[in-house]
VEXMAR-895549 format. One record per residue: residue number from 1; residue in one letter; x negated, y, z of N, C-alpha, C in turn. Coordinates in nm, 2 decimals, padded with zeros to 4 digits, m for minus. Layout:
+------+-------+--------+--------+--------+--------+--------+--------+--------+--------+--------+
! dogu ! lolum !    n.x !    n.y !    n.z !   ca.x !   ca.y !   ca.z !    c.x !    c.y !    c.z !
+------+-------+--------+--------+--------+--------+--------+--------+--------+--------+--------+
!  NUM !     A !      X !      Y !      Z !      X !      Y !      Z !      X !      Y !      Z !
...
+------+-------+--------+--------+--------+--------+--------+--------+--------+--------+--------+
This chain:
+------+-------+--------+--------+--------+--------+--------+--------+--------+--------+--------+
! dogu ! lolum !    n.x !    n.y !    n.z !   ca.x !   ca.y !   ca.z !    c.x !    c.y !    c.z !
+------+-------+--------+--------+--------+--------+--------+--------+--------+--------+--------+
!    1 !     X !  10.71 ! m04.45 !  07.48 !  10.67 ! m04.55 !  07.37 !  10.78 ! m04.56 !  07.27 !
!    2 !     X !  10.85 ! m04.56 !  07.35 !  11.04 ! m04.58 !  07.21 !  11.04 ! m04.46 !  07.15 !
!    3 !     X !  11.02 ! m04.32 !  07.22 !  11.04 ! m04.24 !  07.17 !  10.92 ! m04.16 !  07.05 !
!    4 !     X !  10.77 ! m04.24 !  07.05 !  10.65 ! m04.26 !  06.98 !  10.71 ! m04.33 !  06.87 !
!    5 !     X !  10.72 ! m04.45 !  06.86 !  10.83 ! m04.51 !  06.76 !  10.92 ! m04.51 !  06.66 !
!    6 !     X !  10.99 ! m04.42 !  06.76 !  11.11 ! m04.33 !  06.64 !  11.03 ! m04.21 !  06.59 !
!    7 !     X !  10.97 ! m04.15 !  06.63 !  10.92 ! m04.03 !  06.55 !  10.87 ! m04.08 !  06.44 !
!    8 !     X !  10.72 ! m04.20 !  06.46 !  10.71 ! m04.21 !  06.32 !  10.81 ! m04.29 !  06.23 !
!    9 !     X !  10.85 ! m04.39 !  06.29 !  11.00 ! m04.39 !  06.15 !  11.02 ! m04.29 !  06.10 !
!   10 !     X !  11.05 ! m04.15 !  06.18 !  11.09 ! m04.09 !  06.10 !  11.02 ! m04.02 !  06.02 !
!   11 !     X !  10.87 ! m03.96 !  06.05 !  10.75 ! m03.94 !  05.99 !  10.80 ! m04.04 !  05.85 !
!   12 !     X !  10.78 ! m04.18 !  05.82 !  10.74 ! m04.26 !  05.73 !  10.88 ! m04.24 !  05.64 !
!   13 !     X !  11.00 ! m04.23 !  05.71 !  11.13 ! m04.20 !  05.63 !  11.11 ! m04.09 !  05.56 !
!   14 !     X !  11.09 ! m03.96 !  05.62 !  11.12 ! m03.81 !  05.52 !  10.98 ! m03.81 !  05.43 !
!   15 !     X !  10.86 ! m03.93 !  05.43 !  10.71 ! m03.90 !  05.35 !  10.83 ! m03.99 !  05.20 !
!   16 !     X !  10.88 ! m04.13 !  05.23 !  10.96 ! m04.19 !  05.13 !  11.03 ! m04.09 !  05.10 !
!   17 !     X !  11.14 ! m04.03 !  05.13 !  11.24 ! m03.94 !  05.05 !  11.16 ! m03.81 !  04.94 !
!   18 !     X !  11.06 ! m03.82 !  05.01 !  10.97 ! m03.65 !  04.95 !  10.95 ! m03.72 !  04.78 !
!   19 !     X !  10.89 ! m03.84 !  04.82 !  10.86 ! m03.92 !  04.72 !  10.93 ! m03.96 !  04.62 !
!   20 !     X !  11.01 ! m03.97 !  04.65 !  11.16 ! m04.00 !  04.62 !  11.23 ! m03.89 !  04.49 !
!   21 !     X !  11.23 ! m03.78 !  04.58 !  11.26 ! m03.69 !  04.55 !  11.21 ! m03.58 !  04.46 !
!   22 !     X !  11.08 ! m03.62 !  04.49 !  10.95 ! m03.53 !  04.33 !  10.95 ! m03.61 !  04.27 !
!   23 !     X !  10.98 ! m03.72 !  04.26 !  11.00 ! m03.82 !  04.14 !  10.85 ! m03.86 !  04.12 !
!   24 !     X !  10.80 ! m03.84 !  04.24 !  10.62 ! m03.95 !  04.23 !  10.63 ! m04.10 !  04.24 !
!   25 !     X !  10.57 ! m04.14 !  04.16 !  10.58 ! m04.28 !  04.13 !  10.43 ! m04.34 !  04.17 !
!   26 !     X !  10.41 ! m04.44 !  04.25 !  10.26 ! m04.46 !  04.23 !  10.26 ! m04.64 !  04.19 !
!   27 !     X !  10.22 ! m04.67 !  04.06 !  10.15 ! m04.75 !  04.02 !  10.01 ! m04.79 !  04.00 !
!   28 !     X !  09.96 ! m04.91 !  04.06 !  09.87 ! m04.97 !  04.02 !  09.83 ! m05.03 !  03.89 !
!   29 !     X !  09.72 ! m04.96 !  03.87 !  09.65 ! m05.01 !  03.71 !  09.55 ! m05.06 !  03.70 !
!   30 !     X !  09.53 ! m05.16 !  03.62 !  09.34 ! m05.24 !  03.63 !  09.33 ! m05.20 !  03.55 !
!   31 !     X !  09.19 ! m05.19 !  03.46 !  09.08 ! m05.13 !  03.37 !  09.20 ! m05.14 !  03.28 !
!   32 !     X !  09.18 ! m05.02 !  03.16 !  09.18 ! m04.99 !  03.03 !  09.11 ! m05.07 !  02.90 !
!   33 !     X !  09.23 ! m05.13 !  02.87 !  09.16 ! m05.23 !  02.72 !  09.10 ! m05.15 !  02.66 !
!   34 !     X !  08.95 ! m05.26 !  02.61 !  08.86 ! m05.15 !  02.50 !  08.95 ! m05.11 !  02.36 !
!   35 !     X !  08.89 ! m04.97 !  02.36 !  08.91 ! m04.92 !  02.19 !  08.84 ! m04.95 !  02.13 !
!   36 !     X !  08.90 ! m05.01 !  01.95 !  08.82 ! m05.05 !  01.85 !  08.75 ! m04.93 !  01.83 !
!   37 !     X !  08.63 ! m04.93 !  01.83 !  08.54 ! m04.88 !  01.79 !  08.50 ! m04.86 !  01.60 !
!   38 !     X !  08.51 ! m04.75 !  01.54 !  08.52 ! m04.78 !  01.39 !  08.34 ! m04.77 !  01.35 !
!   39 !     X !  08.30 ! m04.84 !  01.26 !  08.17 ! m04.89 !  01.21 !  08.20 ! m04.85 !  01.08 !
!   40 !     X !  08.07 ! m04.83 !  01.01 !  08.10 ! m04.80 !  00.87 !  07.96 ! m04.91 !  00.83 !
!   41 !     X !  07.98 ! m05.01 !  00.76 !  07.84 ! m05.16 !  00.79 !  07.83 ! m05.15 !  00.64 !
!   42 !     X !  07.72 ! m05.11 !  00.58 !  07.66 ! m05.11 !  00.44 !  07.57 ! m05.22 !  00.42 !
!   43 !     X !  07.68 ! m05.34 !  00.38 !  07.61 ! m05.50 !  00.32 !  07.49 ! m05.48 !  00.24 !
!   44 !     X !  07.48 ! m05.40 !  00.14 !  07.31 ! m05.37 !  00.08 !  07.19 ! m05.38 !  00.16 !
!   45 !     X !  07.23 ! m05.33 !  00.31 !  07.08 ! m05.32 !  00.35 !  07.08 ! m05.36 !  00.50 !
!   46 !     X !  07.25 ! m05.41 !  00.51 !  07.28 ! m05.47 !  00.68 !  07.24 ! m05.38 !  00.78 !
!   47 !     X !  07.32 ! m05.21 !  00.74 !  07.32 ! m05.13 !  00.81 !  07.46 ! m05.08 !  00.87 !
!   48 !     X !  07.45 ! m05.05 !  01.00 !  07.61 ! m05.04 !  01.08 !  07.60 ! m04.88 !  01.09 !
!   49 !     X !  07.68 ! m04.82 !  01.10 !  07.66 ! m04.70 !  01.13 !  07.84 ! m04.64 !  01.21 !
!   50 !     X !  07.79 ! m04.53 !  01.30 !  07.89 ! m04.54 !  01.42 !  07.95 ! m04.41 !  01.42 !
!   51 !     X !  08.03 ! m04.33 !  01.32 !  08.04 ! m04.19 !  01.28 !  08.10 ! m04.13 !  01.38 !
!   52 !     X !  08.16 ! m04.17 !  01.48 !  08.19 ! m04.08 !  01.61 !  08.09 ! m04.11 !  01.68 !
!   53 !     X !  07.98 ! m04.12 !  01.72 !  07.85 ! m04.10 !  01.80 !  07.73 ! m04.09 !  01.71 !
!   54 !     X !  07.79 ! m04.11 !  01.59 !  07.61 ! m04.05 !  01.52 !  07.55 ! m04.14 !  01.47 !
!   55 !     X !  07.54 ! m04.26 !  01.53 !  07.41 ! m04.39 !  01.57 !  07.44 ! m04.48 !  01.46 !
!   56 !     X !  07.31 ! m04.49 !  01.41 !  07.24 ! m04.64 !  01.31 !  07.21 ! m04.71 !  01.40 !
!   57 !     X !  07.27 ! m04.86 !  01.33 !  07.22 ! m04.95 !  01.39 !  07.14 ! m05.09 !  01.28 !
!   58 !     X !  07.02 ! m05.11 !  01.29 !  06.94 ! m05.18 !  01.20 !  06.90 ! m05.33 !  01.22 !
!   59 !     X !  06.81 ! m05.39 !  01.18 !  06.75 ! m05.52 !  01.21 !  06.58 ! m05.51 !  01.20 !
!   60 !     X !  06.50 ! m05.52 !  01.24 !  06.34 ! m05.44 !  01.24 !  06.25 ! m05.55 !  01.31 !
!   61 !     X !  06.14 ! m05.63 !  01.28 !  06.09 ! m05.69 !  01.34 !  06.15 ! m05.78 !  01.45 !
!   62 !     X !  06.23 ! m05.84 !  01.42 !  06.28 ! m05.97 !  01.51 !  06.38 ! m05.86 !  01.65 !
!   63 !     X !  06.44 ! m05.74 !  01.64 !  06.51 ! m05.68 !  01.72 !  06.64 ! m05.59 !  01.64 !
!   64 !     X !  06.73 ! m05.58 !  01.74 !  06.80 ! m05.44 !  01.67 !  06.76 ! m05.33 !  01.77 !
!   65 !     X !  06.80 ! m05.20 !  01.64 !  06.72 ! m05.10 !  01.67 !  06.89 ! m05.00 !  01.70 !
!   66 !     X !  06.88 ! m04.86 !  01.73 !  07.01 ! m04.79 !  01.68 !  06.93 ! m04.66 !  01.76 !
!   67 !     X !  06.99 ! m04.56 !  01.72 !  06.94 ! m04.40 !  01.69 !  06.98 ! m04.36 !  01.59 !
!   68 !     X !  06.97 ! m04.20 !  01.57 !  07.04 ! m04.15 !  01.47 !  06.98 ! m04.13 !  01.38 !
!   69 !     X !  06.88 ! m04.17 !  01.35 !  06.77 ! m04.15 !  01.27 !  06.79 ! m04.24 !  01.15 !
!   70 !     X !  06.76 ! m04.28 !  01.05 !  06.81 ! m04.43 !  00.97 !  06.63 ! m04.43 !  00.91 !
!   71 !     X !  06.56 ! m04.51 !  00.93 !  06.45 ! m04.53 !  00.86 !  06.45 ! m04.51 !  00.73 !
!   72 !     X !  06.36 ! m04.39 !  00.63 !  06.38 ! m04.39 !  00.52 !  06.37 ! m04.50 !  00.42 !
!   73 !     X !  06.28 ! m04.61 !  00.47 !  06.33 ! m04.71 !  00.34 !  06.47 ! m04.81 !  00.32 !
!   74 !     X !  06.55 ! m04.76 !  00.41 !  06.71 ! m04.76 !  00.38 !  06.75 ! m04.68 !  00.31 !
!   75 !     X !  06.84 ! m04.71 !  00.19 !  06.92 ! m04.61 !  00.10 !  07.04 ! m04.67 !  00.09 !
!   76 !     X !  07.11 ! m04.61 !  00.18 !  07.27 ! m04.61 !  00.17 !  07.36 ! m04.55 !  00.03 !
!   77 !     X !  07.46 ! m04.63 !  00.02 !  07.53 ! m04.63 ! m00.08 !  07.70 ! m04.62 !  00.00 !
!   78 !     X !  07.74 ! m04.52 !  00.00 !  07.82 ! m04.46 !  00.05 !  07.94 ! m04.56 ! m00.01 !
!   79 !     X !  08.00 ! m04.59 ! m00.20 !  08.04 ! m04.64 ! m00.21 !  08.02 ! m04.78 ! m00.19 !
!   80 !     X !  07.95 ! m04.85 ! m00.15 !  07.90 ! m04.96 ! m00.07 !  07.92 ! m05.01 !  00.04 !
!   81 !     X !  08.00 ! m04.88 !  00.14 !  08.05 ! m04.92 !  00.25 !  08.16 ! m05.01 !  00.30 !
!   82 !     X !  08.12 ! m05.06 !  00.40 !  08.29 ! m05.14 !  00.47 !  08.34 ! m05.05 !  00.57 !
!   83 !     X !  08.45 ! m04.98 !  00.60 !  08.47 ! m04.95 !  00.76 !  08.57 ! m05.11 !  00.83 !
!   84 !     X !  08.47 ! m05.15 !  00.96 !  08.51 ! m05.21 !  01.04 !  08.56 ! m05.18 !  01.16 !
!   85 !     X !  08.65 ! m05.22 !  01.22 !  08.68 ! m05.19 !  01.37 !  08.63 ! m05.34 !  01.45 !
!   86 !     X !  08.56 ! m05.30 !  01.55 !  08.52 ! m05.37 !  01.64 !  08.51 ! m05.31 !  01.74 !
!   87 !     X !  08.53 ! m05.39 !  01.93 !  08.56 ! m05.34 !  02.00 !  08.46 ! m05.39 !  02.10 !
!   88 !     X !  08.32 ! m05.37 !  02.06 !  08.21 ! m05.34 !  02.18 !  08.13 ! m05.22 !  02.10 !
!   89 !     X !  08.00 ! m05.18 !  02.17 !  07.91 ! m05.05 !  02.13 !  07.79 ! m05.10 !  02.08 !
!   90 !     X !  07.80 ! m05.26 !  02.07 !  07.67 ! m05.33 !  01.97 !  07.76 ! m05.42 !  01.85 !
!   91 !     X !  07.80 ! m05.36 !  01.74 !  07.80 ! m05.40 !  01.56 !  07.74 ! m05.55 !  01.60 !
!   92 !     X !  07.63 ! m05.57 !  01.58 !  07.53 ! m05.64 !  01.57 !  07.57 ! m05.77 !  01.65 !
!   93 !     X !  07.65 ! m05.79 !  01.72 !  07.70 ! m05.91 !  01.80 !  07.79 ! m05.97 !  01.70 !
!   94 !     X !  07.80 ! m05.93 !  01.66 !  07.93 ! m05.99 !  01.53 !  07.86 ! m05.99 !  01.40 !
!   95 !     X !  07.70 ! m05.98 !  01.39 !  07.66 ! m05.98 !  01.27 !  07.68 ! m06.09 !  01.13 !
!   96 !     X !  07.68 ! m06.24 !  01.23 !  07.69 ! m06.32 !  01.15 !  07.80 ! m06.38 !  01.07 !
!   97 !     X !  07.91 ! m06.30 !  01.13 !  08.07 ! m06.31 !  01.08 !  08.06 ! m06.23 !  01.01 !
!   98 !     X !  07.99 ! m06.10 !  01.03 !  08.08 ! m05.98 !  00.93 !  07.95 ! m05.96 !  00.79 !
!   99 !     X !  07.81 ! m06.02 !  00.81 !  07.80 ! m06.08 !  00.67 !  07.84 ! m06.17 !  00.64 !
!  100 !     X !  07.89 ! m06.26 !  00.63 !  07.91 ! m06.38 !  00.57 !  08.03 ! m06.29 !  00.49 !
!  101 !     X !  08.18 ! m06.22 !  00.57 !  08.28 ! m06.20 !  00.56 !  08.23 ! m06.07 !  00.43 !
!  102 !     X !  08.12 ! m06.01 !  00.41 !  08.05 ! m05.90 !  00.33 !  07.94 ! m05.89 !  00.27 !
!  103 !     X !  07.95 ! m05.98 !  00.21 !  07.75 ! m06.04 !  00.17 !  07.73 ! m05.90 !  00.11 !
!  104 !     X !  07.58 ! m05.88 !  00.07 !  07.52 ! m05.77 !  00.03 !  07.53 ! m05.76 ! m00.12 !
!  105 !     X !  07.51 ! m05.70 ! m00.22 !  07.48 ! m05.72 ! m00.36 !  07.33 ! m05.76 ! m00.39 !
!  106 !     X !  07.25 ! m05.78 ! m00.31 !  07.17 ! m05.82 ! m00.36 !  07.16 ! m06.01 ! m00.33 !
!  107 !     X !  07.23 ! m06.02 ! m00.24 !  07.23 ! m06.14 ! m00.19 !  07.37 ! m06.23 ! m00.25 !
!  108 !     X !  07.45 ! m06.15 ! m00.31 !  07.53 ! m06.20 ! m00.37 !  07.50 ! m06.24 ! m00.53 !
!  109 !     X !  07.36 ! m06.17 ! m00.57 !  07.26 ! m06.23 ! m00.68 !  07.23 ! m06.32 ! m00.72 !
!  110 !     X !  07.14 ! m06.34 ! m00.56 !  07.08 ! m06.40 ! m00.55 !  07.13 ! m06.55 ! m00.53 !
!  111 !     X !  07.29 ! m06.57 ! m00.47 !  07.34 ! m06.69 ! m00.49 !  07.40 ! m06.72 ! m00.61 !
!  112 !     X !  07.44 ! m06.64 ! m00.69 !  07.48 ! m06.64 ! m00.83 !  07.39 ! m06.67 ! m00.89 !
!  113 !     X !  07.23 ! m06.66 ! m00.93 !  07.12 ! m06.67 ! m00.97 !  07.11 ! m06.85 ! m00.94 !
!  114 !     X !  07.10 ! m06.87 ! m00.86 !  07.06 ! m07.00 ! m00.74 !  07.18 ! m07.09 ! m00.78 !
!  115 !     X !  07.37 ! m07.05 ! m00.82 !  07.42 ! m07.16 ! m00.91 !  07.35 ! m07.19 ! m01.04 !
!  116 !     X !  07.30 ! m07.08 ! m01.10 !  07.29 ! m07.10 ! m01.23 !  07.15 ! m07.16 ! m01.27 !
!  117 !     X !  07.05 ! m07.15 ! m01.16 !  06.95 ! m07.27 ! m01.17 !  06.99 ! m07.43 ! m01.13 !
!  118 !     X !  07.09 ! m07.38 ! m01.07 !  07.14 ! m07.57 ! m01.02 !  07.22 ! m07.58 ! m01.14 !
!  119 !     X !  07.27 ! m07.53 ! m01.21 !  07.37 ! m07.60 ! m01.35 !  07.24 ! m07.66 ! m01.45 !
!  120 !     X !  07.16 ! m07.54 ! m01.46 !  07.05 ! m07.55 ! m01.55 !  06.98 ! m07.68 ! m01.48 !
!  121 !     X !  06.95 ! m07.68 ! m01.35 !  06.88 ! m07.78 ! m01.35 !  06.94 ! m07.90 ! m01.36 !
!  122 !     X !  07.08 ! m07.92 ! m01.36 !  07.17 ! m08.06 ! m01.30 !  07.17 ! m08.09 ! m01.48 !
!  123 !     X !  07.16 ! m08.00 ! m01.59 !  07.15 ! m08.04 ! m01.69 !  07.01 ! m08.10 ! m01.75 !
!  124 !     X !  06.95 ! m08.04 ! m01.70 !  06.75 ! m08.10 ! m01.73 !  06.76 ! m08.26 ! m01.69 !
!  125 !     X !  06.83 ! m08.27 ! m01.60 !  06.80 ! m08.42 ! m01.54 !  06.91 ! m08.49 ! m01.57 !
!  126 !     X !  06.98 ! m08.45 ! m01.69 !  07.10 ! m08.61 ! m01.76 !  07.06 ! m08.62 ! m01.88 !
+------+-------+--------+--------+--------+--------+--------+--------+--------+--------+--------+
């Protein structure tokens, strides 16, 4: 039994020196922080687009949509783009920040239009 004992000591001693000695290190790691993800999000038409996988991502009947396909009555404006980094694989979770933070040009009109009826109208009524 003593002599069972000592062997493996020394079994577990020369496995440590081997270790030791190849210079193996073993650390434990938990999951890998997400990578930002780069978006290219064209405020004209509140289109995301994902240039390392391909994928459109859209707004369509009360859902979002994404495929590589872009529905033709989208017309992207290349100079019109934002590139965003965000760090999930749905754009779209973050929609309501990243228009506000990028309004569209047509929607940026249309509140420009919308002061200029309230001046007009704040003047009709003094």
């Amino acid at each position: 039994m003593r002599r069972t004992l000592y062997l493996m000591l020394v079994v577990v001693a020369a496995g440590l020196m081997t270790l030791t000695i190849t210079g193996c290190e073993v650390v434990a790691t938990g999951p890998e922080p997400p990578q930002a993800r780069v978006y290219y999000y064209y405020p004209d038409c509140e289109v995301y687009y994902e240039p390392a996988l391909g994928f459109y991502f859209w707004y369509d009947h009360g859902e979002w949509h994404r495929d590589r396909d872009l529905p033709h009555r989208f017309v992207l404006e290349p100079g019109r783009r934002v590139e965003i980094h965000l760090d999930t694989d749905r754009p779209y979770l973050m929609h309501q920040r990243i228009r506000a933070e990028f309004p569209g040009h047509e929607e940026h009109e249309e509140h420009e239009h919308h002061e200029r009826r309230e001046d007009h109208h704040d003047r009709d009524w003094h």
